[in-house]
Structure formats: C-alpha cells, structure tokens
C-alpha positions in Angstrom: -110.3 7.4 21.3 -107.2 5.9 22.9 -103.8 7.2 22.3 -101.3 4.3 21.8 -97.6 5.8 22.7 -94.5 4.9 20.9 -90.7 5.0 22.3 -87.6 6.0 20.7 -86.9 4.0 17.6 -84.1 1.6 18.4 -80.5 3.3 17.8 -78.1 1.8 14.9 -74.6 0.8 15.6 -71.9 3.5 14.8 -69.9 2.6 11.5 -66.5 1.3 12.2 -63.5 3.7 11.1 -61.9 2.0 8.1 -57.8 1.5 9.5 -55.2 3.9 7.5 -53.2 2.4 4.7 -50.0 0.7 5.9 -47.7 2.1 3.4 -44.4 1.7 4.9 -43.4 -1.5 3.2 -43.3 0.6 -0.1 -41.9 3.3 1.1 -38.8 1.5 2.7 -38.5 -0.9 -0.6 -38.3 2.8 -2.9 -36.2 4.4 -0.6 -33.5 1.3 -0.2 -33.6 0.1 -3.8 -32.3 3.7 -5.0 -29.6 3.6 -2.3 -28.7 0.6 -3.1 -28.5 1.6 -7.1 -26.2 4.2 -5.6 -23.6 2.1 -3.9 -23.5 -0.6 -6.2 -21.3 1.5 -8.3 -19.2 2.4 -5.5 -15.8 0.8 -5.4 -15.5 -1.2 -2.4 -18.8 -0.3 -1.3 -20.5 -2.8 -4.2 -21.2 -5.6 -1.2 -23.8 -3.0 1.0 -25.8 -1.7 -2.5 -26.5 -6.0 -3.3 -27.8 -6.7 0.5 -30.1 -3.2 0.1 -31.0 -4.4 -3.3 -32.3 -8.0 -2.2 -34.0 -6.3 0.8 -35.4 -4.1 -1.3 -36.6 -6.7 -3.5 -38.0 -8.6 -1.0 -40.0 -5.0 0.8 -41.5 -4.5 -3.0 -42.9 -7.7 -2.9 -44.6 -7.5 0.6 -46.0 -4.3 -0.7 -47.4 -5.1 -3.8 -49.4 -8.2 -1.8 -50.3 -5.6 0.4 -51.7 -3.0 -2.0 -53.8 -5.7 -3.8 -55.3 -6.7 -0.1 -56.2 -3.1 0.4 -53.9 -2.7 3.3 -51.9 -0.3 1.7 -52.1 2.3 -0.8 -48.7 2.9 -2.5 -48.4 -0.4 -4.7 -46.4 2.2 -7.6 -43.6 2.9 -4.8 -44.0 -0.9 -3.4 -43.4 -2.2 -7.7 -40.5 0.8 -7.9 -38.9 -0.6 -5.0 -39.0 -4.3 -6.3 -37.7 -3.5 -9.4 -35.0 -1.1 -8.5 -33.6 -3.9 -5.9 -32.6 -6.6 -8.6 -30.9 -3.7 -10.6 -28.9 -3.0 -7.8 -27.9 -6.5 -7.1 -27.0 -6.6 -11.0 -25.3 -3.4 -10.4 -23.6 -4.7 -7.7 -22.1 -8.0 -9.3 -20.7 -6.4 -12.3 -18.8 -3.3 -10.0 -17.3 -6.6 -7.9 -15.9 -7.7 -11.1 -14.7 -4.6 -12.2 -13.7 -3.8 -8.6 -11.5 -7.0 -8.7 -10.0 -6.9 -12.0 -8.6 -3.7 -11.1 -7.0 -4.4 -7.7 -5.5 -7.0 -9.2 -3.7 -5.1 -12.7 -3.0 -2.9 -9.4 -0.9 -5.5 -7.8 0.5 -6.5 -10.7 2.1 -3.2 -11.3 3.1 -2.8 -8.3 5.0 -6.2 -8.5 6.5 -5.1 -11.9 7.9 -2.1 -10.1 9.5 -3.8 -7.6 10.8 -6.5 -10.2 12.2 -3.2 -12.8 14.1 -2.1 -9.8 15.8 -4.3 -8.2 19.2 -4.4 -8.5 21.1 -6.4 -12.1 24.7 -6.6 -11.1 28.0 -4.5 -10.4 30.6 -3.6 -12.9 34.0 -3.9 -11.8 35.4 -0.5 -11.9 38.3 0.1 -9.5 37.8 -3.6 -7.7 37.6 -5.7 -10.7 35.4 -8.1 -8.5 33.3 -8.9 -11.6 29.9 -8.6 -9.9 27.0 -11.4 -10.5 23.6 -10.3 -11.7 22.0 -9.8 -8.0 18.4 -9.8 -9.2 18.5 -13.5 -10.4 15.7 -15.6 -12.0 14.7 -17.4 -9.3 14.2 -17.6 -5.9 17.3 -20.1 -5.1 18.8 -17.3 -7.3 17.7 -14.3 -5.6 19.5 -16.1 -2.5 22.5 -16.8 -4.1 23.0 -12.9 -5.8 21.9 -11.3 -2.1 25.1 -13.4 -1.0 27.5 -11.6 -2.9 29.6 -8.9 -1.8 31.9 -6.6 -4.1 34.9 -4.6 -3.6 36.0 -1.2 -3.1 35.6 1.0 -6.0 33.0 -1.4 -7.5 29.4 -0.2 -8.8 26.1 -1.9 -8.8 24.1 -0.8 -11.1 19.9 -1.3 -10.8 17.2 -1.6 -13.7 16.4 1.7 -13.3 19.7 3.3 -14.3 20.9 3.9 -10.8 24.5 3.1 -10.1 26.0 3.0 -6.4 29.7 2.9 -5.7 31.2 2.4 -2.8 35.2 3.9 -2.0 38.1 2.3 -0.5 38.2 3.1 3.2 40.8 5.6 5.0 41.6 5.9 8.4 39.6 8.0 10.5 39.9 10.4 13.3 36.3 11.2 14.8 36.0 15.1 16.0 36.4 16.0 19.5 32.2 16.1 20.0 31.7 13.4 17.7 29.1 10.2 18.7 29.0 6.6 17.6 32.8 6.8 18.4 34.3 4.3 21.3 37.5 5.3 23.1 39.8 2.1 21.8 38.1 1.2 18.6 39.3 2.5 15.3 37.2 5.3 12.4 37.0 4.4 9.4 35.4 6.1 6.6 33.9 5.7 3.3 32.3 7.8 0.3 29.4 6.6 -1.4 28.7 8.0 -4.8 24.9 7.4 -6.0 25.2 8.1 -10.4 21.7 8.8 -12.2 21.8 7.7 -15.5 17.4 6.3 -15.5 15.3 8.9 -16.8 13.7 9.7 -13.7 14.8 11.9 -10.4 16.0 9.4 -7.8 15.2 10.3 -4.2 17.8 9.8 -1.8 15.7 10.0 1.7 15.3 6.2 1.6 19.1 5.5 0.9 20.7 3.9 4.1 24.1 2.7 4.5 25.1 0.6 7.7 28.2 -1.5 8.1 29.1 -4.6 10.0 33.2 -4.6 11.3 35.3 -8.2 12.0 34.5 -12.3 11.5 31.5 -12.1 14.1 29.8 -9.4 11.7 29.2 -7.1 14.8 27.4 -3.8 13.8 30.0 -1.0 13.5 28.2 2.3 14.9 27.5 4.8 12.0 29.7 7.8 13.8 28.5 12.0 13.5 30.6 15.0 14.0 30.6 17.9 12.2 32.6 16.6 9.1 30.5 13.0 8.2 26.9 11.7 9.4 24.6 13.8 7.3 24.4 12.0 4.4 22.4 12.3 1.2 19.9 15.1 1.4 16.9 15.9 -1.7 17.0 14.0 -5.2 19.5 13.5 -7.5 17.9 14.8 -11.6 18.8 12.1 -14.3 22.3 12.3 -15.3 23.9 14.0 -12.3 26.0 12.7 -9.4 25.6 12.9 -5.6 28.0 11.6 -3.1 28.2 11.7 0.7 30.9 10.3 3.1 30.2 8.1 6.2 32.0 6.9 9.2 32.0 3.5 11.2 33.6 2.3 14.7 35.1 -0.5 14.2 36.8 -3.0 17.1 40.9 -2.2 16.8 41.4 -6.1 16.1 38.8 -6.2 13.0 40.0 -7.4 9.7 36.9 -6.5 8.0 34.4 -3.9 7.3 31.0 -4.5 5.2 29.1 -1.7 4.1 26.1 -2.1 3.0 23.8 0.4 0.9 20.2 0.3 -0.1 18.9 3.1 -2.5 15.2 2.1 -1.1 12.7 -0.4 0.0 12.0 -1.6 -3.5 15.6 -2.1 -4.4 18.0 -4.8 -3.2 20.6 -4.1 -0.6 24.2 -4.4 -2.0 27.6 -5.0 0.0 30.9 -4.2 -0.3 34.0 -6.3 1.6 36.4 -3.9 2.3 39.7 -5.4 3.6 40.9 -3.2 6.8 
C-alpha cells in the first residue's frame, strides 16, 4: 500500500491592525469652545473668545463627521465642542455691546468733568474789571473768554467752587543766592490766594503760575530764593484759604506783567494784566 505525502497547508495572511481613533478634532473643539466661553465675558478680551468660538465650531463639526466614519471615537467631546463655540460667539457679541456702551458713559463723564470745571468768570473784587464768563457756550466763545485778562485784586471763580485771586504787584529785591534773577532786569512779586468754597478738597500740586513781562510777551523767569519760589504745597479742605507768593524778572523797560494761573489740566488758565 502506497503512502501519498502531504505538505504544509498553505499559511493565511496576518489580520491587519485596525488604525487608533483620531480623536484630536474633538478634543481641540471641547477644549477651545470652553476657553472661549471664558473670554467672551472678558472686557476687552470679548474679540479672542468669538474667533475660539467659530474655530471651535468649525473643529466640533469635523469631529462629529469623523466619529460617524469611525475614524474617531469621541463624537460627545466633538458635539460639546460645537455647541459650546456658537455660545461663545453669542457670548462674545453681547460683552462687545456692553463693553462699548460702557466706554462710552465713560467718556462721557469724563467730558462732563472737564465741562463742570472749567472756569465761569471773575468777580471784580479790588480791580473792578467786571470779568466775562471764560467757559463760554461755544467754541468761537471759548476763544473769545481765553482772551480775556483781569486785573489786580480780581477773582475767577470755577464751577467747582474754586476761586483764584491774583495781588497787585510790589517791587522786588531777589536774595543774594537767589536764581531766575538777571543783573539789570527788575523783581517783581505777586501773591496768589486759591479760596475753597466746592465741597471737595482741591489739590494744589497741578496749580502753575508763569508770567510773560512787556509788549513782545517775553517769558519773565519765575525767580527762587529763600523767601518766594515754593509755592503751593498739599490740598486745600472745602472752605479754607491757601496763598503763596511768587516772583518774576522782568526787562527794566517793561510796562507790563501777565500772570497767568491754572489750578489744573482740566481747568482753564486765567490771566491777570498788571500794569508795572
């Protein structure tokens, strides 16, 4: 009896690996969709959560077509992701608006500050110049009020209650260590008196007081020694008086001397004509 011999069966191809889910559409849709929820009630920052919310939205989608191919396996976190992105672009909108609408009742304030405190006008005290209203209605008569100038002894008083007077000059004489003083030119010296009468402090570190001497309106140097210079120091409570004197070089042929105080960058500058 013959033997019939068989070989090896024949050998099966090995099963391919299936590929790992490709879940990082999802993940990146979830994770910028809540940041964006987050800025998009950020003041300012509104603008960055609607661009993360619309990428977002766009990464959800992508995910979810994903997830029903079978190419990924977080279509929850892919449908979180697109939802949360148009929330944050709502989100977003409605913080501009709000955003907006504040800076603007901001600026508004702030404009209605500097309108309160602007300066109304002097009353004639000692000078009897009859000051104008110096805030004006207009802009033509804003010009025309920063035009006029008052005389010695007269006050301006501002919205806010403050009153600044300026006294009649005297002659001089500038101490032996004393700067801003030119051999030839003539001292002069003033006292400004700042009156409270608002309801709130006033704070003098913003006052300045500068003065131009003769026709040409040449700068007369403010002049320091150990009697004038300092000036105002701290804040002066409502219903109390401050004063401080001041000194100018003047040229010895000048018939003129304007001085001219401002209690602060949101108030107007006033000026006085002395006659020297």
């Amino acid at each position: 009896m013959s033997q019939q011999m068989y070989g090896p069966p024949p050998q099966m191809g090995a099963p391919v690996p299936p590929l790992p889910p490709r879940n990082g559409l999802g993940t990146a849709a979830l994770v910028l969709g809540l940041v964006g929820l987050v800025m998009g009630v950020i003041p300012f920052m509104f603008w960055l959560g609607a661009i993360l919310g619309i990428i977002a939205l766009a990464l959800g989608l992508t995910g979810r077509g994903k997830a029903k191919r079978g190419e990924a396996t977080n279509k929850g976190m892919a449908t979180a992701g697109a939802v949360l992105g148009p929330v944050a672009v709502v989100l977003s909108v409605v913080m501009g608006v709000v955003t907006v609408m504040a800076v603007d009742d901001a600026v508004d304030e702030i404009n209605k500050s500097v309108s309160d405190t602007r300066g109304k006008g002097a009353t004639a005290k000692d000078g009897g110049s009859g000051g104008k209203d110096k805030a004006g209605d207009d802009a033509a008569g804003s010009d025309a009020a920063d035009a006029e100038t008052y005389k010695a002894g007269d006050t301006v008083i501002y919205d806010d209650g403050v009153q600044v007077t300026v006294s009649q000059h005297t002659a001089y004489s500038p101490g032996e260590y004393s700067v801003g003083h030119k051999k030839g030119n003539k001292a002069y010296k003033v006292t400004v008196t700042v009156v409270n009468k608002g309801k709130e402090k006033f704070d003098t570190a913003l006052l300045t007081v500068d003065a131009r001497a003769g026709k040409d309106g040449k700068t007369a140097e403010s002049i320091f020694d150990d009697k004038v210079g300092e000036g105002f120091n701290g804040t002066v409570v409502p219903g109390k008086t401050a004063s401080a004197e001041f000194a100018f070089d003047a040229p010895a042929d000048a018939k003129t001397l304007e001085v001219e105080v401002s209690p602060g960058w949101s108030y107007n500058s006033s000026h006085w004509n002395l006659k020297l």
